[in-house]
C-alpha positions as CSV (number, residue, x, y, z in Angstrom):
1,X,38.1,31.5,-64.1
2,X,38.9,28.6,-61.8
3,X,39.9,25.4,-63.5
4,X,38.3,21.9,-62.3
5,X,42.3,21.3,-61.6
6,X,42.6,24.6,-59.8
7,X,39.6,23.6,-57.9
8,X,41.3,20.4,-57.4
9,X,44.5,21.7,-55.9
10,X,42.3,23.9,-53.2
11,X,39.5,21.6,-52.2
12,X,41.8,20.4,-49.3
13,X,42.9,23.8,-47.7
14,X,39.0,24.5,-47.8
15,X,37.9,22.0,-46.2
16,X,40.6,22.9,-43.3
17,X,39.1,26.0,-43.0
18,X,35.1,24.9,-43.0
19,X,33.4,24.8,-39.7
20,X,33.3,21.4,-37.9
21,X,30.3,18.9,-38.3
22,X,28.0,19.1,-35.9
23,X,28.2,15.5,-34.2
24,X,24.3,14.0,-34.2
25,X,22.2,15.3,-30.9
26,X,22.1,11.6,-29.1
27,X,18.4,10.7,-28.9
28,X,16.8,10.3,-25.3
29,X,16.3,6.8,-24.6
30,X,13.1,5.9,-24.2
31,X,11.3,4.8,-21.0
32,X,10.7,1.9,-20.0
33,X,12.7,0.3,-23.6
34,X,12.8,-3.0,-21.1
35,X,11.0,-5.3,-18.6
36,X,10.4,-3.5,-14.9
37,X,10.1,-5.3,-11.7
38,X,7.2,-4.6,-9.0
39,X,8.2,-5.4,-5.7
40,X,5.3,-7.1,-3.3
41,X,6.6,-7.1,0.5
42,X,4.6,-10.6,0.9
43,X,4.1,-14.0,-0.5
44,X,2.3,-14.8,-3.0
45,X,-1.7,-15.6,-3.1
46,X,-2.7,-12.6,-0.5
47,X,-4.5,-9.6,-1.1
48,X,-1.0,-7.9,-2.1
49,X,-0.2,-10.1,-4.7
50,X,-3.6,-10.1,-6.4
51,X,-3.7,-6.0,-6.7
52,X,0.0,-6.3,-7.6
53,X,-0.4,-8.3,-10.5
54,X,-3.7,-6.7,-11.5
55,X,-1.9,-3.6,-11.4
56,X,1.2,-4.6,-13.7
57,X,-1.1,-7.0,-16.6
58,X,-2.6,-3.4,-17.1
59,X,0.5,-0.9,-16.8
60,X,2.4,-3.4,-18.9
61,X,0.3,-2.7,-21.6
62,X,0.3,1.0,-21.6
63,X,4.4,1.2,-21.3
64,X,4.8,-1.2,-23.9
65,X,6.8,-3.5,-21.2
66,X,6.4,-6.7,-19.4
67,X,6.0,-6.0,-15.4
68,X,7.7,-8.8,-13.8
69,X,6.7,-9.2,-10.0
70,X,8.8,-10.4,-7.2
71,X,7.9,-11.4,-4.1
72,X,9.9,-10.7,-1.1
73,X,8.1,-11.1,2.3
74,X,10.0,-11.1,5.4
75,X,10.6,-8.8,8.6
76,X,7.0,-6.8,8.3
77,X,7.5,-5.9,4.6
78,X,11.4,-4.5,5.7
79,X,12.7,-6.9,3.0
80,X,10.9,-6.0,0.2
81,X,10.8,-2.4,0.7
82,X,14.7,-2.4,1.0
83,X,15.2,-3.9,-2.2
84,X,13.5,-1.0,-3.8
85,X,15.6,1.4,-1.3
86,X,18.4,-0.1,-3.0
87,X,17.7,-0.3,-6.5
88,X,19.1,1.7,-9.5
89,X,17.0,4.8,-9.3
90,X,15.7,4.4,-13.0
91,X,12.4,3.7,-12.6
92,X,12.7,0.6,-13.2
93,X,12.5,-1.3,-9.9
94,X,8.8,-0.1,-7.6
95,X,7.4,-1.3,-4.4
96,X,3.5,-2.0,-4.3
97,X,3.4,-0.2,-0.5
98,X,0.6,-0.8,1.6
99,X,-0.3,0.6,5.1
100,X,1.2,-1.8,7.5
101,X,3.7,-3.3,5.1
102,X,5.4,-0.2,4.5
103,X,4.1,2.6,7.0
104,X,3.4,0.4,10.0
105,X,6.3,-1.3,9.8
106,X,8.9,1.4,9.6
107,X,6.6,2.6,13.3
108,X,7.4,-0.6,15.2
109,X,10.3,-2.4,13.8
110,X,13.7,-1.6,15.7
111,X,15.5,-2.0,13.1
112,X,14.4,-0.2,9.9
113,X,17.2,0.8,7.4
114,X,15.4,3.6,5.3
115,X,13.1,6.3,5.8
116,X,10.0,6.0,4.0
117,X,9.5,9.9,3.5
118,X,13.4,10.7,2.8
119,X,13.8,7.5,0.7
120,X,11.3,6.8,-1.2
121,X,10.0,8.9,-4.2
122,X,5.7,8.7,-3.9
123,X,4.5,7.5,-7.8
124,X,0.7,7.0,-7.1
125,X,-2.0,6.2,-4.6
126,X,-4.3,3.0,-5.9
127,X,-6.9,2.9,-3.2
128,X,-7.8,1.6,0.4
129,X,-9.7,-1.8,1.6
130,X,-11.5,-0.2,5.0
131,X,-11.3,-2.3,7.9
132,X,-14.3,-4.2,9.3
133,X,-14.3,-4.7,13.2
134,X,-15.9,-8.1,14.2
135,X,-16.5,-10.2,16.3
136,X,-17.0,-14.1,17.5
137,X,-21.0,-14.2,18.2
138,X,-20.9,-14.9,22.0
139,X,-20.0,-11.7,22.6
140,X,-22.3,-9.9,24.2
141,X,-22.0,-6.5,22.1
142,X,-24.4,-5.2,18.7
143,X,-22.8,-1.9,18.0
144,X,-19.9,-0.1,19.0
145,X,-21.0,1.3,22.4
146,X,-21.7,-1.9,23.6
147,X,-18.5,-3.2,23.0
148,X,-17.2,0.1,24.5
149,X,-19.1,-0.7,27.5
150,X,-18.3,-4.6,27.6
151,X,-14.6,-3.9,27.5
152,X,-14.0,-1.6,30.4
153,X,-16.0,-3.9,32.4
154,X,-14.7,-7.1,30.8
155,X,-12.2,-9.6,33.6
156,X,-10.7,-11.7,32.2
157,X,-9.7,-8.2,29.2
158,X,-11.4,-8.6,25.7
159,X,-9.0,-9.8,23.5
160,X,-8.0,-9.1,19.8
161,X,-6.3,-10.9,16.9
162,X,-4.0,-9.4,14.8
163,X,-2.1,-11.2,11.6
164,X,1.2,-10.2,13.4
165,X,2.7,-7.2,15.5
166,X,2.9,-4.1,13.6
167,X,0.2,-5.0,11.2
168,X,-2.7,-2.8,10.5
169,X,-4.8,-5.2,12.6
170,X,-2.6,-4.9,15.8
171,X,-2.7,-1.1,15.8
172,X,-6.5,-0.4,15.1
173,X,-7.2,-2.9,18.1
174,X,-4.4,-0.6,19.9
175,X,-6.6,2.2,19.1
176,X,-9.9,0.3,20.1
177,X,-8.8,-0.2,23.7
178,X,-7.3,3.7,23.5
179,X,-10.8,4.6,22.5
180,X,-12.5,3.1,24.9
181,X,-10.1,3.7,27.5
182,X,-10.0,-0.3,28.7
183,X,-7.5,-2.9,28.7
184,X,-7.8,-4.9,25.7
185,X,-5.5,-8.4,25.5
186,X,-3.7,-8.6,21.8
187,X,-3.1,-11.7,20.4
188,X,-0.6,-11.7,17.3
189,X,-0.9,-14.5,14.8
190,X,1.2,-15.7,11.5
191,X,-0.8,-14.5,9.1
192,X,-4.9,-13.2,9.0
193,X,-5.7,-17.3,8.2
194,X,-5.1,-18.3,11.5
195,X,-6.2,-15.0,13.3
196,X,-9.8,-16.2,11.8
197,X,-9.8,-19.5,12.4
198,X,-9.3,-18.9,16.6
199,X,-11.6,-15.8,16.2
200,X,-14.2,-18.4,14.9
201,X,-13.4,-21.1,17.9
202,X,-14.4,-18.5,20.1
203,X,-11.0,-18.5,21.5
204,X,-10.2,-14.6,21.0
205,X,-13.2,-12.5,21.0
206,X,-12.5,-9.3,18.5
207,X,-10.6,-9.7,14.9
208,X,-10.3,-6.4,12.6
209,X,-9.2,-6.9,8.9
210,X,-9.8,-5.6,5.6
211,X,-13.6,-6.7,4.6
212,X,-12.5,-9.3,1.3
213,X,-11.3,-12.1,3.3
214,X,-14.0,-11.9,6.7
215,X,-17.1,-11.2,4.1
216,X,-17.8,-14.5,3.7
217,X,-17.8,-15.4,7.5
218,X,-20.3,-12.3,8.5
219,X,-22.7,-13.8,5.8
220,X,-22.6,-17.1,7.5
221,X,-22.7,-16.1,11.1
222,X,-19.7,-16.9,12.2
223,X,-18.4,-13.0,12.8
224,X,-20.7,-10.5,13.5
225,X,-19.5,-7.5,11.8
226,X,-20.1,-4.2,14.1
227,X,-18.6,-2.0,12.0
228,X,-16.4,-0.3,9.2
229,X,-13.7,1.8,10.3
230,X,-14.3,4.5,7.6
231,X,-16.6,7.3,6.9
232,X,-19.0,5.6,4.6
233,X,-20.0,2.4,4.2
234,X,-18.7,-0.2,1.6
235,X,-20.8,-1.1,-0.9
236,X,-20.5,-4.9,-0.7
237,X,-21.3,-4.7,3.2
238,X,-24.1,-1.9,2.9
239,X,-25.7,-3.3,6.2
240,X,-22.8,-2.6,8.6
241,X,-22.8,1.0,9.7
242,X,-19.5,3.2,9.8
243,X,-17.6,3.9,13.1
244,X,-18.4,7.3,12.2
245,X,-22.3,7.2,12.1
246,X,-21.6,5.8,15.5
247,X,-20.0,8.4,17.4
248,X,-16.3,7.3,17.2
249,X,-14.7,9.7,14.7
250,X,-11.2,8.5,15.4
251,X,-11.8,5.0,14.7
252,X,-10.6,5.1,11.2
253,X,-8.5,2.8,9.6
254,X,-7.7,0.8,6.3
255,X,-5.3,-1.1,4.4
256,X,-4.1,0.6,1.4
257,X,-1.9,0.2,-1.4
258,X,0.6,2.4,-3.6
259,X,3.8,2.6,-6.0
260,X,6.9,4.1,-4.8
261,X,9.9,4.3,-6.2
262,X,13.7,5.1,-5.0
263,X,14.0,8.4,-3.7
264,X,16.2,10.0,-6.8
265,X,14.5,8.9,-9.8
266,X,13.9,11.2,-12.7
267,X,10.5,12.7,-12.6
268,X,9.7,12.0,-15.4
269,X,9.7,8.5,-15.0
270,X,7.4,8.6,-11.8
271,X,5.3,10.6,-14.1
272,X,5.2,8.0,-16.7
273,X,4.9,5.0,-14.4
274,X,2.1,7.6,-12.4
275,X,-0.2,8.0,-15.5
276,X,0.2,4.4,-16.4
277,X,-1.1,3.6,-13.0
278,X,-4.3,6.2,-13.1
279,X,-5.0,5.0,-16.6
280,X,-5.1,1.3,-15.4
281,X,-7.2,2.1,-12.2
282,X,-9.7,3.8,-14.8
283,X,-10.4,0.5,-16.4
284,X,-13.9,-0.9,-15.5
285,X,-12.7,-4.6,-15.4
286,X,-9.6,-3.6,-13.0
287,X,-12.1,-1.4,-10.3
288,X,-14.6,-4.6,-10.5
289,X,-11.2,-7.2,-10.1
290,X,-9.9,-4.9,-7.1
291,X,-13.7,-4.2,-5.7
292,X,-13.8,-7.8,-5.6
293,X,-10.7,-7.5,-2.9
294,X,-12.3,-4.8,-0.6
295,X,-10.8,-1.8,-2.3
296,X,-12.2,1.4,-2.8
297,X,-10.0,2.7,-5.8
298,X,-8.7,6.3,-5.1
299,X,-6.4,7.7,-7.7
300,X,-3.8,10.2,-6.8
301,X,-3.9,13.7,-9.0
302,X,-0.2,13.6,-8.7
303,X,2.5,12.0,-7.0
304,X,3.3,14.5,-4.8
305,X,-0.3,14.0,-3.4
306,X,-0.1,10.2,-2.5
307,X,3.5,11.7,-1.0
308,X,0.8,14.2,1.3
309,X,-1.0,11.3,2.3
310,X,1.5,9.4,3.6
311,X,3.0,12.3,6.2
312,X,-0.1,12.6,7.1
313,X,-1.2,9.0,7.7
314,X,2.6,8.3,9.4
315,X,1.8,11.1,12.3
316,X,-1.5,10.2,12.9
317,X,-0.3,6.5,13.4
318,X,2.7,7.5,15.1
319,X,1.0,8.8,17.9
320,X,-1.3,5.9,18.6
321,X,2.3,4.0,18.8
322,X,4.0,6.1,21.0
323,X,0.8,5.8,23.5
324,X,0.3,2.5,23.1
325,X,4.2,1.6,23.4
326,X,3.9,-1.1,20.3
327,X,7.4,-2.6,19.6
328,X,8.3,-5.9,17.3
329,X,10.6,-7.9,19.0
């Protein structure tokens, strides 16, 4: 029988021969357990920085985290979208990407130090604002056939405002006078403010731009919208007929809006910032805020799809480019 001093005496060579402890597994961290930052490629007040911070009020709340959103406008949207190329890629720094801001851009810049496929990792597709081709009322065109015919007969050219070279209104008037095979005069501006205001004068004849911020010029009279470049109509300017339903199937175009993040982070961070994103889109008040902006909500399955789109969107821009030779100085 062992003694309790016998016991004694051995307790210390058994120990030496127990197994070692298992050190504790080291818990995951969780994600996001601080604030994020969502990049907008603009200042703030335009149609960027309204869906950006409608965007983060309701992903904050489903990650449990305050969205904090910088603005960094500059070079086309180059600046901002380099600052999410170079962020830690923790999910924790995201561009709001938009058509010409980020796709557009990286076309016609010289100068563009990322690629936006390579670089970028897609997180989700929020939705597009179609494009709404107008013009000032003295000209002398209804539809789109008429304006067809008008500019290939037009001396001194039709001419177009854009908000800038490289912007989404600069390359669907490139692809106007493509269309309809006639020389078409573009006329960049600092911004889509003053691109209206000389549209208005009458002193450039054509201005295309996402519907939210010419709406309240077609219902006065001052534009006369003659179409939407998209396949259906918008609901909140049911009265203008597509480009479509008038013969020109190519003439599409609109500005839209994702997340990305830096190519590299973990998946399943995109995955959590992606089903924060859908689950925020599918609030009522959100689609009625961003309807209220033009946009057409369109919620990516997954974020390799929103990746799909934009290959698919960057070719089919990339060649209206290349034939129309479109540079930023």
């Amino acid at each position: 029988m062992i003694t309790r001093r016998t016991a004694l005496r051995l307790a210390p060579a058994l120990a030496a021969l127990a197994p070692p402890a298992r050190p504790a597994l080291a818990q995951p961290a969780r994600f996001p357990d601080r604030p994020l930052r969502m990049i907008i490629p603009f200042a703030a007040g335009g149609s960027n920085d309204i869906v950006g911070r409608v965007l983060t009020e309701g992903m904050g709340a489903r990650l449990g985290q305050t969205i904090v959103v910088e603005n960094r406008g500059g070079a086309g949207g180059i600046i901002g979208n380099e600052v999410v190329f170079q962020a830690p890629k923790d999910g924790y720094t995201f561009l709001l990407g938009g058509s010409g801001s980020f796709l557009i851009s990286s076309l016609v810049q010289p100068r563009v130090p990322y690629d936006i496929i390579r670089d970028f990792a897609p997180i989700g597709f929020v939705g597009n604002a179609p494009n709404v081709i107008t013009v000032n009322p003295s000209v002398e065109a209804r539809t789109m056939g008429e304006l067809r015919d008008l500019a290939r007969r037009a001396r001194p050219p039709l001419s177009y405002a854009s908000p800038g070279v490289g912007t989404t209104g600069h390359v669907l008037g490139a692809l106007l006078a493509l269309t309809f095979e006639a020389e078409m005069e573009h006329i960049p501006y600092r911004g889509t403010g003053p691109a209206i205001t000389d549209v208005l004068a009458g002193r450039v004849n054509i201005l295309t731009n996402a519907a939210a911020p010419l709406r309240p010029h077609i219902a006065s009279g001052g534009l006369r919208a003659l179409a939407v470049a998209a396949p259906r109509r918008l609901a909140f300017l049911p009265e203008v007929p597509t480009t479509v339903e008038q013969g020109f199937d190519d003439v599409i175009s609109s500005t839209w809006y994702g997340l990305l993040a830096p190519a590299g982070t973990p998946a399943d961070r995109v995955a959590a910032l992606h089903a924060a994103l859908n689950a925020t889109l599918a609030e009522e008040g959100v689609r009625q805020r961003l309807a209220e902006e033009g946009v057409e909500i369109e919620a990516s399955p997954a974020p390799a799809d929103f990746g799909t789109f934009i290959e698919r969107d960057r070719q089919r821009w990339q060649r209206v480019v290349t034939r129309a030779n479109i540079r930023a100085e």
